[in-house]
C-alpha positions in Angstrom: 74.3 27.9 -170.2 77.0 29.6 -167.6 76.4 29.7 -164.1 79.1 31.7 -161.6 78.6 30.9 -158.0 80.3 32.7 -155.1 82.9 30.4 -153.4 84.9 30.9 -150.2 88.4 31.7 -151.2 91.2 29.5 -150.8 94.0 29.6 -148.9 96.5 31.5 -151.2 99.8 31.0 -149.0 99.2 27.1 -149.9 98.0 27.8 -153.5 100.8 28.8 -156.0 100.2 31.9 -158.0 99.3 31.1 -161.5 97.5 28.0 -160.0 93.8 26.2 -160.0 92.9 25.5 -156.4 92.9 21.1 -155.3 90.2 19.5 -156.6 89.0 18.5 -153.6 88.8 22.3 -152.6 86.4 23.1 -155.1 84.4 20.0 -154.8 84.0 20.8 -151.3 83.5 24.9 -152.5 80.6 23.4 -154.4 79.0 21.4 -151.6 79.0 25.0 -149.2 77.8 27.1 -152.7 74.8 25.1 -152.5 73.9 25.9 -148.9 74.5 29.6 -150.1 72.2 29.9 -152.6 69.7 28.0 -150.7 69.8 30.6 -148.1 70.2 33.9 -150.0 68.3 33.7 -153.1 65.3 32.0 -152.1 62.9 30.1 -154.4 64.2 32.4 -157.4 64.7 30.5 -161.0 68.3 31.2 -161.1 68.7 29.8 -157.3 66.9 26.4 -158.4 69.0 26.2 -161.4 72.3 27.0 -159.0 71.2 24.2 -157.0 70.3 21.3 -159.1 73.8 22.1 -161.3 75.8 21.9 -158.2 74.2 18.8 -157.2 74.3 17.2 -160.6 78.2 18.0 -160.4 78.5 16.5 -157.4 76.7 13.5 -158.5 78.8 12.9 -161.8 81.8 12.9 -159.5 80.5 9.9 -158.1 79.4 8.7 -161.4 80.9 5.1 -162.6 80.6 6.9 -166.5 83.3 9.4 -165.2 86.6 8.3 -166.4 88.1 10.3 -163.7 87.9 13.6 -161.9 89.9 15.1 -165.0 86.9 14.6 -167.0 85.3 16.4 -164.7 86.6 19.8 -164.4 87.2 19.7 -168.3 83.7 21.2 -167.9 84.9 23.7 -165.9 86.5 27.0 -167.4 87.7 27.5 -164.2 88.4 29.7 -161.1 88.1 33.5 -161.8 89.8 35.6 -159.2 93.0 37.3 -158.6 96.1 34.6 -158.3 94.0 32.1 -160.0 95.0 31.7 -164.2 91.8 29.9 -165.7 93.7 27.4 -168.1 91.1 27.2 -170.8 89.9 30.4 -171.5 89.5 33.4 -170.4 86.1 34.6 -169.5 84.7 38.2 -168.4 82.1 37.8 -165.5 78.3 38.6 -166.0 76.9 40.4 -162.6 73.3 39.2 -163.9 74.5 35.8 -163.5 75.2 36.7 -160.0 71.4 36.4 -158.8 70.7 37.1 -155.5 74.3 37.8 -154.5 74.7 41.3 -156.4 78.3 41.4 -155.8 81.4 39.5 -154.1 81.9 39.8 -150.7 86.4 40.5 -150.5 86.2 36.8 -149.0 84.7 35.1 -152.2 85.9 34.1 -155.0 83.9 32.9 -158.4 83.3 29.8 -160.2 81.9 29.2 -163.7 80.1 26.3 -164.6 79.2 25.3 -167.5 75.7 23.2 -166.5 74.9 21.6 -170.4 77.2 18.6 -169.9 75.5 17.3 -166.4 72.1 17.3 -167.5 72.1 13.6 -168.0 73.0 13.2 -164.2 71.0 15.3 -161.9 68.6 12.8 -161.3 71.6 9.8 -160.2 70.4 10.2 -156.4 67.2 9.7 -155.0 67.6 13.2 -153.7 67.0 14.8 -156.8 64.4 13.1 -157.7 61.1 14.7 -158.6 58.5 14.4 -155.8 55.0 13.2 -157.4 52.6 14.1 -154.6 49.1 12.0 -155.7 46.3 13.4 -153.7 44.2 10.6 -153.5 44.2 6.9 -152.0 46.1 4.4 -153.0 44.2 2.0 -154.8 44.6 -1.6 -153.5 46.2 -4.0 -154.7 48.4 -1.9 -156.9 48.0 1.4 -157.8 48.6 2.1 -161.5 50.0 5.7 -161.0 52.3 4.8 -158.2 53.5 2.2 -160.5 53.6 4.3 -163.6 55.5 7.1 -162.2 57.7 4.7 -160.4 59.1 3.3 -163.6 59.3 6.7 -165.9 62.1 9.7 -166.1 61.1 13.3 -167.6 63.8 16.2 -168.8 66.8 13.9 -167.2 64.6 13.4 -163.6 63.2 10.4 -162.3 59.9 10.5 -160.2 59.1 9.7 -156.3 55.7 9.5 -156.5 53.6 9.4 -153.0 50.1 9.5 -151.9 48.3 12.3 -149.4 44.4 10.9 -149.4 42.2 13.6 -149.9 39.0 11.8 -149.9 36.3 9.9 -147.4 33.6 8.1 -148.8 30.8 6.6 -146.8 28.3 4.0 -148.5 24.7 6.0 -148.5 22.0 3.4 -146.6 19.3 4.9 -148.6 20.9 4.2 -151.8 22.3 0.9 -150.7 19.1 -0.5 -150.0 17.5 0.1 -153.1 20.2 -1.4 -155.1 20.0 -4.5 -153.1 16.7 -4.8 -153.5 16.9 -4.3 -157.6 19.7 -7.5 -156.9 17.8 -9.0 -155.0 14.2 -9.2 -157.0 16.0 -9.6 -160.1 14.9 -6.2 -161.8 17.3 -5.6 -163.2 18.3 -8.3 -167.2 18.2 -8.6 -170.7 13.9 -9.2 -170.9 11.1 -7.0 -171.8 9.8 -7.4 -167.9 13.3 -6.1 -166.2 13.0 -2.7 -164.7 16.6 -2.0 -165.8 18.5 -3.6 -168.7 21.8 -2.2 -168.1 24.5 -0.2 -165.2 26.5 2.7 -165.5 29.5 3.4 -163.3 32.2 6.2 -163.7 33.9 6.4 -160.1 36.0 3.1 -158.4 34.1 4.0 -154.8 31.2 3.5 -157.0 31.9 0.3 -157.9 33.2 -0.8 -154.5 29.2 0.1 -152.9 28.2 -2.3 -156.3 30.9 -5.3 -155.2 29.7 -4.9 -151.5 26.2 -4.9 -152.4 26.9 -8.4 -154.7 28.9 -10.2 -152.3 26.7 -9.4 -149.3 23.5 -10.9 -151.5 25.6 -13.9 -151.8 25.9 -14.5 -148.5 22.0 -14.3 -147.8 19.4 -17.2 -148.2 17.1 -17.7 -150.8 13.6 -17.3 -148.7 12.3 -20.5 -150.7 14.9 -22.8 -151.0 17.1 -21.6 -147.8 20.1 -21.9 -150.4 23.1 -19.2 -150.7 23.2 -18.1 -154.0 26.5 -18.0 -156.9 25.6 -15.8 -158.9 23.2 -13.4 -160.1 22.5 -14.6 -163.4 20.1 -11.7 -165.0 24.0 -9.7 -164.5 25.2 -12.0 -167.1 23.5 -10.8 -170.3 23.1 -6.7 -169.7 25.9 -4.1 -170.8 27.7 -2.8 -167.7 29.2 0.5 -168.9 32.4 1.8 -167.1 33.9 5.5 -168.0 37.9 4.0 -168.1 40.3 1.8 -166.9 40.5 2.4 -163.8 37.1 1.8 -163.0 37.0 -1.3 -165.4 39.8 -2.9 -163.3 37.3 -2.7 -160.4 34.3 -4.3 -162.4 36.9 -7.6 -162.6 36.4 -7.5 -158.4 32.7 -8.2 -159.0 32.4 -11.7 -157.7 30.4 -13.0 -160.4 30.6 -16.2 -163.0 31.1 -15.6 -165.3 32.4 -12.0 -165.0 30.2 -9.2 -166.2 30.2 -7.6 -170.1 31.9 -4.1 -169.2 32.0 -1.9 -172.5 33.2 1.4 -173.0 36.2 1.7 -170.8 38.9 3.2 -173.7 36.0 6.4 -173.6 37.7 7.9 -170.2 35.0 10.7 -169.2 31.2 11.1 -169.0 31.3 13.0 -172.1 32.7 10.5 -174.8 31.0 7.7 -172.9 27.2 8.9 -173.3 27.1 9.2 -176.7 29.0 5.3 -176.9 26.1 5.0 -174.3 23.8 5.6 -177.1 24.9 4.0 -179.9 25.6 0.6 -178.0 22.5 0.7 -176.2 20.7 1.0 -179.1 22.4 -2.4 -180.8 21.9 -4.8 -178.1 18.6 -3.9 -177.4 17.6 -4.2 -181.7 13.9 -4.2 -182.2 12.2 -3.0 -179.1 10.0 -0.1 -179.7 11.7 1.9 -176.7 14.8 0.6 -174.5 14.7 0.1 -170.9 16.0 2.3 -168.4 19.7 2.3 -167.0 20.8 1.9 -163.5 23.4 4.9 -162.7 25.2 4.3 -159.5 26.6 7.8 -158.4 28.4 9.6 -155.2 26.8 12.6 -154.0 29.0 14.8 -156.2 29.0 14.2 -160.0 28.3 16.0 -163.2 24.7 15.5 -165.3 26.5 15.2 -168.8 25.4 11.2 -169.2 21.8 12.1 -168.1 21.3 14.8 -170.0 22.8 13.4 -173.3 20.7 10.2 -172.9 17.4 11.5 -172.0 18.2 14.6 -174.4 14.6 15.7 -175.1 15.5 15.9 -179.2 16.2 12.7 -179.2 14.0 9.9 -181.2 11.3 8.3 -178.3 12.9 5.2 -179.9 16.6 6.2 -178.9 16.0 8.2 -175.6 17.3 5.8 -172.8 15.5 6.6 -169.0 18.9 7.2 -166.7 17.9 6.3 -162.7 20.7 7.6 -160.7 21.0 6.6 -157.7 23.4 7.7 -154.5 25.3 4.9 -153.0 28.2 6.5 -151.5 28.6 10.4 -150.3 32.4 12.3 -150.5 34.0 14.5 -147.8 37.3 16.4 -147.5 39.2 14.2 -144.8 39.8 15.8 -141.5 43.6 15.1 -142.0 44.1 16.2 -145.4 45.3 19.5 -144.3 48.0 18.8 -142.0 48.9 15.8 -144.1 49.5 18.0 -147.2 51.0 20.3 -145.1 53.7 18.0 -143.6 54.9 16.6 -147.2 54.9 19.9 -148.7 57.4 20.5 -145.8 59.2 17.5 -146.3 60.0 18.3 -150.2 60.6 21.7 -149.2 64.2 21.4 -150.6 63.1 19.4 -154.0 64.2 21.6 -156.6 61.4 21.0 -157.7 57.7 18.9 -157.4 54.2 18.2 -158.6 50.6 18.1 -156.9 48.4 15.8 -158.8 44.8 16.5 -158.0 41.8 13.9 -158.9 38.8 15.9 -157.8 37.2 19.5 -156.7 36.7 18.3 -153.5 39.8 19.3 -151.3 40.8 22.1 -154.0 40.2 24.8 -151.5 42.2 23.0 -148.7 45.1 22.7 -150.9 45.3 26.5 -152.2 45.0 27.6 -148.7 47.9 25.1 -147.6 49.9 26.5 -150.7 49.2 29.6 -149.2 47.9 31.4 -152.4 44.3 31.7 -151.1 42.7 34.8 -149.4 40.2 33.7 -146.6 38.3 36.7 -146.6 37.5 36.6 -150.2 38.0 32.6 -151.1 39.9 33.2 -153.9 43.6 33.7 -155.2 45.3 36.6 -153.7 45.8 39.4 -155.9 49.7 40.0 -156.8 50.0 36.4 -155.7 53.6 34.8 -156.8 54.3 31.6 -156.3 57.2 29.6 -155.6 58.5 29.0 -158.8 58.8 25.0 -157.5 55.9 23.5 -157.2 53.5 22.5 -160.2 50.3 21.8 -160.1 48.5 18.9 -162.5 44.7 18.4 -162.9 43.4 15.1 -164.0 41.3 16.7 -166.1 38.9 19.9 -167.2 36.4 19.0 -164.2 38.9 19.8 -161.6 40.9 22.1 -163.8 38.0 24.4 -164.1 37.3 24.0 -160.9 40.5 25.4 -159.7 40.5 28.5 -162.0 37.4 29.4 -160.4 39.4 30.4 -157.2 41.2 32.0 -159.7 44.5 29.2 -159.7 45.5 28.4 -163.0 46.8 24.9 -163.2 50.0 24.1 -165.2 48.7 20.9 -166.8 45.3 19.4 -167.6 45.6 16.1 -168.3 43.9 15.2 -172.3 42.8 12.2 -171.0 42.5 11.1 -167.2 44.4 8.2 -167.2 48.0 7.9 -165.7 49.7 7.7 -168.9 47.5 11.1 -169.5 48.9 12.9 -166.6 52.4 11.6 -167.2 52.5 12.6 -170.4 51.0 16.2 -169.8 54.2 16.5 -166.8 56.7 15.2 -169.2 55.5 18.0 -172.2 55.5 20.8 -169.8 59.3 19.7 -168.3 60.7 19.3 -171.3 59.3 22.4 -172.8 60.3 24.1 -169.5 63.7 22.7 -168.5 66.6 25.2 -168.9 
């Protein structure tokens, strides 16, 4: 592809007719046509384009790979403008390639780029590298999509991946409680007396009220014996489901001895787990006339597909599985989230261009309205809406993708399965279908 950018002109009494101008002229041409199409075409394709070509340019000239600056303007067909002979070829100009200029001020001369050999370098600074904004909270000790994006290029880009927290979670005392006392009285184990014979989690936050609630019982004393506990041994022989990775790497915090039997994590949503749900359920508890409930530990906000598919009224009495869920942590929008969104959107303002990775509904509304695509009078997408032709929206999955659409925002990638490598690969597919 040809781009022609609008440079100043050069001094002609210290050019010679028939002459390209000095390198270091156009070089430095290049560096002020950036600024220009910054300013006067605005967040158009072609503008976008203009810059990350010029700044790829500017990049190979640093580049060790480039022999010398010869090599570089042999991608250049040159300067086109009175006094100047283009010693390659000759080109005729293209006023649609002109964008937002629409024609040459008298003080302006053209350049024509050719932008097909500096793919490979427009992502050699840190500049140009793709801002990743991940709207939730790191996880701790490592964070797998920090470290994932961290190491991975798309389309010729390399990622700068960084967190705005979206979320605040507060254990629920209620829920809590009766948890601890299901630890506690030993309800819950593998025998035909246990009140539940197995646990379900599908959130991390989840799993952090179940590790609190295990390493505070630890830390009490046995009324009897006046002895600190362990372990809790009826954990050790029950099926401890988890919905994916993610939350799987946070069943290995449970303090226990030996570590709990976690099954199901390469399922990676409520919808492919429940029928695993069913199936393994049934095999470990082989024989019993009906099986014993499971424990669901659940935030305030989830979806009923793993209840409703195990207690699924057509189901055989013998296969039906009794789900108790119970609310140990409850889910806000953070007061912050907001202004916090706000100020990095500001601060990668000048990316050409950037991704917003969202993990949840909650928060979806607050980030449409700092986008500024939402109407607050009617909640939903404006009508004739156009946005900025930069920033690129990623859902971790149909949940929050739906979710999104139903304010009327359609979301440029779903992830097929919520995992980082998911949403990594569904960015990388949509750049490379999408770079020019």
């Amino acid at each position: 592809m040809m781009l022609c950018f609008a440079l100043s002109r050069f001094d002609e009494d210290s050019t010679p007719a028939n002459a390209l101008p000095r390198r270091d002229d156009i070089l430095d041409a290049l560096t002020n046509a950036r600024g220009l199409w910054r300013m006067n075409t605005g967040q158009s394709t072609e503008a976008q384009r203009a810059v990350k070509t010029i700044s790829a340019v500017l990049s190979y000239r640093d580049s060790p790979t480039a022999a010398s600056l010869d090599d570089l303007f042999r991608h250049m067909p040159g300067v086109i403008a009175p006094g100047y002979i283009d010693p390659f070829e000759h080109m005729t100009l293209d006023p649609s390639l002109l964008g937002g200029f629409g024609s040459i001020p008298g003080d302006f001369t053209l350049l024509a780029i050719d932008t097909s050999p500096f793919g490979p370098f427009i992502a050699m600074t840190s500049s140009d590298k793709v801002p990743v904004l991940l709207l939730k909270t790191r996880s701790s000790p490592g964070d797998s999509y920090e470290d994932l994006f961290s190491e991975t290029s798309a389309a010729g880009a390399s990622f700068a991946p960084q967190f705005v927290p979206v979320l605040l979670h507060q254990f629920q005392d209620d829920g809590m409680k009766k948890v601890a006392e299901v630890l506690r009285e030993g309800r819950i184990g593998n025998k035909e007396h246990h009140e539940y014979g197995g646990l379900i989690f599908t959130s991390q936050r989840a799993v952090e009220a179940f590790v609190k609630l295990v390493q505070d019982g630890k830390d009490e004393k046995d009324s009897i014996t006046n002895d600190a506990p362990t372990s809790w041994p009826h954990l050790q022989h029950i099926p401890v489901y988890s919905v994916g990775p993610a939350t799987t790497r946070a069943l290995a915090a449970v303090p226990q001895d030996p570590p709990l039997s976690v099954f199901g994590s390469h399922t990676g949503n409520g919808a492919t787990l429940a029928p695993y749900i069913l199936s393994h359920y049934r095999e470990w508890y082989t024989g019993r006339p009906s099986l014993p409930p499971v424990l669901f530990l659940v935030g305030e906000t989830r979806r009923d597909i793993i209840p409703k598919t195990l207690q699924d009224p057509g189901l055989p009495d013998s296969e039906r599985i009794a789900v108790d869920e119970t609310v140990v942590y409850g889910t806000g929008v953070m007061e912050s989230f907001p202004i916090d969104l706000d100020r990095v959107l500001s601060e990668t303002r000048d990316a050409p261009s950037r991704w917003v990775v969202v993990f949840s509904p909650t928060g979806c509304d607050s980030l449409l309205r700092v986008m500024g695509v939402l109407d607050p009078e009617t909640g939903k997408v404006r009508a004739g809406s156009v946005r900025d032709g930069k920033t690129f929206v990623a859902t971790i999955g149909p949940t929050t993708r739906d979710h999104l659409k139903s304010f009327g925002f359609e979301p440029d990638v779903c992830a097929e399965s919520p995992t980082p490598q998911g949403v990594l690969d569904g960015i990388q597919e949509f750049m490379t279908r999408n770079q020019s």
